[in-house]
N, C-alpha and C positions, 0 to 999 in steps of 0.2 A: 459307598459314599466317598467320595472325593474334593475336597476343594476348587474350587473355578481359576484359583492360582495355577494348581498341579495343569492345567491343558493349554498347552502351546497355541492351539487354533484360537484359544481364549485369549489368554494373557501374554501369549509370550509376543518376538517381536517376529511378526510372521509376513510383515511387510518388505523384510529384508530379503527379497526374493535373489538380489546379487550382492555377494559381498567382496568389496574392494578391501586388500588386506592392509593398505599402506592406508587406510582412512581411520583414525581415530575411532570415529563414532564407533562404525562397524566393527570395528576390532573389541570396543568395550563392550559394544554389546553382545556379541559371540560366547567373549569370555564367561560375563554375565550370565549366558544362559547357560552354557557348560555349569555356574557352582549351580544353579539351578537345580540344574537335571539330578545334581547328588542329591539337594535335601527333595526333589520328586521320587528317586530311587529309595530311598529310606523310608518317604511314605508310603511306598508299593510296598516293600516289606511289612511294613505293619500292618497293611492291609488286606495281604495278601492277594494283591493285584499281578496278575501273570499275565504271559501270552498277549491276546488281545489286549485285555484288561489292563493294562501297564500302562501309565502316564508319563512317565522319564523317557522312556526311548525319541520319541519326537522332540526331547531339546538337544538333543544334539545329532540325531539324522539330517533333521532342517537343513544343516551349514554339514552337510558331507562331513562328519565324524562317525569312527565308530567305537564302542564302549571294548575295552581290552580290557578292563581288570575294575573292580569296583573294591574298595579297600574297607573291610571291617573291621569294627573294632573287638579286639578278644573281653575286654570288658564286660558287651551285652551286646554283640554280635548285631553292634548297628553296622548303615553302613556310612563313613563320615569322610570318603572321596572316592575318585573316580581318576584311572586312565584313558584319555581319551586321545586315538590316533585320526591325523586325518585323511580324506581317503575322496579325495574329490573325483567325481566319473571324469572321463579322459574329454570331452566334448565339453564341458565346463572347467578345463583345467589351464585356463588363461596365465601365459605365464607372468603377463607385466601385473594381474593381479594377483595371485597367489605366491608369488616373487616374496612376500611376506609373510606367507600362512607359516603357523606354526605347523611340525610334525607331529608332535605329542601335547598334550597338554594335560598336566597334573591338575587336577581341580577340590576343593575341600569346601564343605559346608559348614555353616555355622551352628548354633544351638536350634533344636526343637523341643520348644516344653508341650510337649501333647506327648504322653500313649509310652511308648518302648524305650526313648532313647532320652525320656527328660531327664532323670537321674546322675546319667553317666556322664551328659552334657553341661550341666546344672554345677555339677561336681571336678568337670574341668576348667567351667570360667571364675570356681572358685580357688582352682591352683593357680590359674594363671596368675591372679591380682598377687596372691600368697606368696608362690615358690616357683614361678613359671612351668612350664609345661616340659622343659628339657629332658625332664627325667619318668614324662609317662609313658604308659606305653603305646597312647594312639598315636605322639609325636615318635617314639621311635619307630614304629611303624609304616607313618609317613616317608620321616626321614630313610628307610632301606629302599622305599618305591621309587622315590624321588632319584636315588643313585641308582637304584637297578633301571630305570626309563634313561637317564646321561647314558647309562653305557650300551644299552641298544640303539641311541642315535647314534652312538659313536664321534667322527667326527664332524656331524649335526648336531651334536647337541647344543652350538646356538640356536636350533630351532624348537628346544624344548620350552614350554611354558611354564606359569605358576600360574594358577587365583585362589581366590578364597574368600569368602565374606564371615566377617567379624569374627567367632572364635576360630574361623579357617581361613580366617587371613593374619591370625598370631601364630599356626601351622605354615602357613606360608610364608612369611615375616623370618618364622627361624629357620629353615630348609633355605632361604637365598640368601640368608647371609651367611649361610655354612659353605653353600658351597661355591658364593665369592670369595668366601676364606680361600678357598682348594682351586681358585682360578678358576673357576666356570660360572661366568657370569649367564642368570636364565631372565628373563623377558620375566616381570610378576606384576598380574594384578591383586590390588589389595583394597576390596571395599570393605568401607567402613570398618578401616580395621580400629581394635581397639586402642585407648592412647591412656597409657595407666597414669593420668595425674589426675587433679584437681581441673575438673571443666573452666577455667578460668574465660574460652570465650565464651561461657554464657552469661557473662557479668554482661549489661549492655549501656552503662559507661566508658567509652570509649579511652578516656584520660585512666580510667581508673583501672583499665586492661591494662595500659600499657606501664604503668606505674605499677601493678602487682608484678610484670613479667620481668620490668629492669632490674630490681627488687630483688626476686627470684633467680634472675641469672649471675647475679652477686653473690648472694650466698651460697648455690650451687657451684662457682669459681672456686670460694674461698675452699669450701667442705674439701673438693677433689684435690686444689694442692695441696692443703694439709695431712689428706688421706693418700693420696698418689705421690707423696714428696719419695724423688728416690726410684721411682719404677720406673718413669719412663715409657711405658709399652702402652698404653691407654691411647694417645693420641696414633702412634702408628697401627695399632687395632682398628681404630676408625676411618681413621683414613683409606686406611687395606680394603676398606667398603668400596670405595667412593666409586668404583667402578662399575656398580651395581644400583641400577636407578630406578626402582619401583616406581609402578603407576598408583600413585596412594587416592584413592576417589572418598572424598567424604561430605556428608551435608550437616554445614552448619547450626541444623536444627537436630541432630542426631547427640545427645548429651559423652554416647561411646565414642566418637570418633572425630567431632568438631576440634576438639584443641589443636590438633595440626595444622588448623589453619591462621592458629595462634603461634606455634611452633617454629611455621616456616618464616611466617611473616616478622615475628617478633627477630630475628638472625640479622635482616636486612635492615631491621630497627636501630641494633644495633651499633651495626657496620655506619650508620649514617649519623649517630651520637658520638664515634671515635672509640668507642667500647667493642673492635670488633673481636680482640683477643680474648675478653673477657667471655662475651658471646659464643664464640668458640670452640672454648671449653666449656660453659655451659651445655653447648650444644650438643653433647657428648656422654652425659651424666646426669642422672637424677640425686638428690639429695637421698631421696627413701635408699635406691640401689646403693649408694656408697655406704650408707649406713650399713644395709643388712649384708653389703660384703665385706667386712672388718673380719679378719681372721680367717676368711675364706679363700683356700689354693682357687687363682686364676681371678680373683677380684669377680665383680661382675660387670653386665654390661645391659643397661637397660632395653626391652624389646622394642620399645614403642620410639627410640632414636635412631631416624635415618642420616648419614653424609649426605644423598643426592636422593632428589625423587620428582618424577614430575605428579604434581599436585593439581588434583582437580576439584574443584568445589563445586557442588550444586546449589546454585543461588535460587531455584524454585520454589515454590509455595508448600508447605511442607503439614499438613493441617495436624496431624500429630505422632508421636515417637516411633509405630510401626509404620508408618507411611516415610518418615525420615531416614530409620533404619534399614528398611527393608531392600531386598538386593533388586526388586523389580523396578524400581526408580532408573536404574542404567541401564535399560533398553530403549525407554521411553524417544521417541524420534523428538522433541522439542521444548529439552531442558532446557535451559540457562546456565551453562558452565563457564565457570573462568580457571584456566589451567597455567600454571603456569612450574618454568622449571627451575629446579635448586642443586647447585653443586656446592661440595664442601671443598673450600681452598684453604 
């Protein structure tokens, strides 16, 4: 038995017969089906889908990848990402298009509540909201792949990537900003990734959004200098990002991942009321993280706060939560997107 999802000739985007690497679309869609193919590969294991039988291998043969390592977890020995090289035939190896393909690409899935891996899944988007993921062991796990793939590109490794959708794109979330810490900035898609506050855009008062957010970036100022009075290092911590500018994709009608587009928009708010200092520092800090890092070596630093990213929102008809959520939404050829980019100055 198989889902109609799990089959590329079904569902996936199979229309993408050439892929232009410097095109937006195609590049998201690629990505897209790469985490794909991870949460396809975890349900071949459950199901014990082999050989023939296998539904993953065709999201990512399609676009000339091929699977080098599939990453499990010692947990319950799901499997919760995927290395993927690419490996284009020489007769389709155009250079003015592939001029942009990535080499490798790290890819991570997000939660499955069916069958093997609900538990272990279940139980890590309950760390995340908790105590982040820093200290598990599917994130450290990640985190060793992700540096052992940099060091086989060598000095390619701008051409390695990231994605992830929603719990594996807070897997990916902290793997790129580690290792912009460490000066290697990587190429990262991050759909629908989570955004740990209070959904505030689904208020749909428009005055009454923007009046919680100013509100909110106030006390969020005040918390930080009274709590960072003296350190100093917060704002250059942030900063040290900015050179690292994720592709954050999220739909508005998605309760996990819309705020971002409260996030970004609310910065330019504002810059445009003469509060851009204020906003700033807000932009940088949650009030929950400042609290729950009181007395804690290294402060913390919230997951869900980027310096730069380019921001893509899906403005399409979203009829409900897994159709808003769901990672199949970014292949689709005739969204409604409005992208746009944010750097932190």
């Amino acid at each position: 038995m198989s889902s109609q999802k799990d089959l590329f000739e079904v569902s996936g985007p199979n229309y993408l017969t050439y892929v232009n690497w410097n095109c937006p679309h195609h590049r998201r869609s690629v990505m897209a089906s790469l985490v794909q193919g991870v949460y396809v590969l975890e349900r071949d294991r459950q199901w014990n889908r082999q050989g023939p039988d296998a539904r993953a291998p065709a999201w990512w043969k399609f676009f000339h990848f091929e699977l080098r390592e599939a990453l499990v977890d010692a947990a319950d020995s799901s499997i919760f990402g995927a290395v993927y090289a690419f490996q284009p035939p020489y007769h389709l190896a155009d250079p003015a298009a592939t001029a942009g393909a990535p080499h490798y690409v790290v890819a991570f899935r997000g939660t499955i509540t069916k069958k093997g891996s609900a538990y272990r899944d279940l139980e890590l988007d309950l760390q995340l909201v908790r105590n982040g993921l820093e200290h598990t062991s599917r994130f450290r796990a990640a985190m060793q792949t992700i540096h052992n793939v940099v060091a086989w590109a060598g000095a390619g490794h701008g051409r390695v990537w990231l994605a992830g959708h929603s719990l594996g794109s807070a897997i990916s979330t902290l793997g790129g900003k580690a290792m912009a810490r460490a000066g290697v900035v990587l190429t990262t898609f991050l759909f629908n990734a989570p955004f740990l506050s209070a959904p505030v855009e689904k208020i749909p008062h428009k005055g009454m959004k923007q009046g919680i957010r100013i509100a909110k970036s106030f006390v969020t100022a005040g918390v930080a200098t009274v709590l960072q009075k003296g350190t100093g290092g917060g704002e250059d911590a942030f900063a040290a990002l900015a050179r690292w500018v994720p592709h954050v994709l999220v739909n508005p009608a998605d309760p996990i991942s819309a705020e971002y587009v409260g996030y970004f928009g609310h910065r330019k708010k504002m810059e445009d009321i003469g509060a851009g200092a204020v906003g700033r520092l807000a932009t940088r800090n949650s009030v929950r993280d400042l609290l729950l890092g009181i007395g804690k070596a290294g402060g913390c630093e919230p997951l869900h706060l980027f310096p730069s990213a380019v921001l893509t929102v899906n403005r399409g008809p979203s009829p409900d939560f897994k159709t808003a959520h769901g990672i199949h939404q970014w292949w689709s050829p005739d969204l409604a997107l409005e992208c746009s980019a944010y750097s932190y100055a």
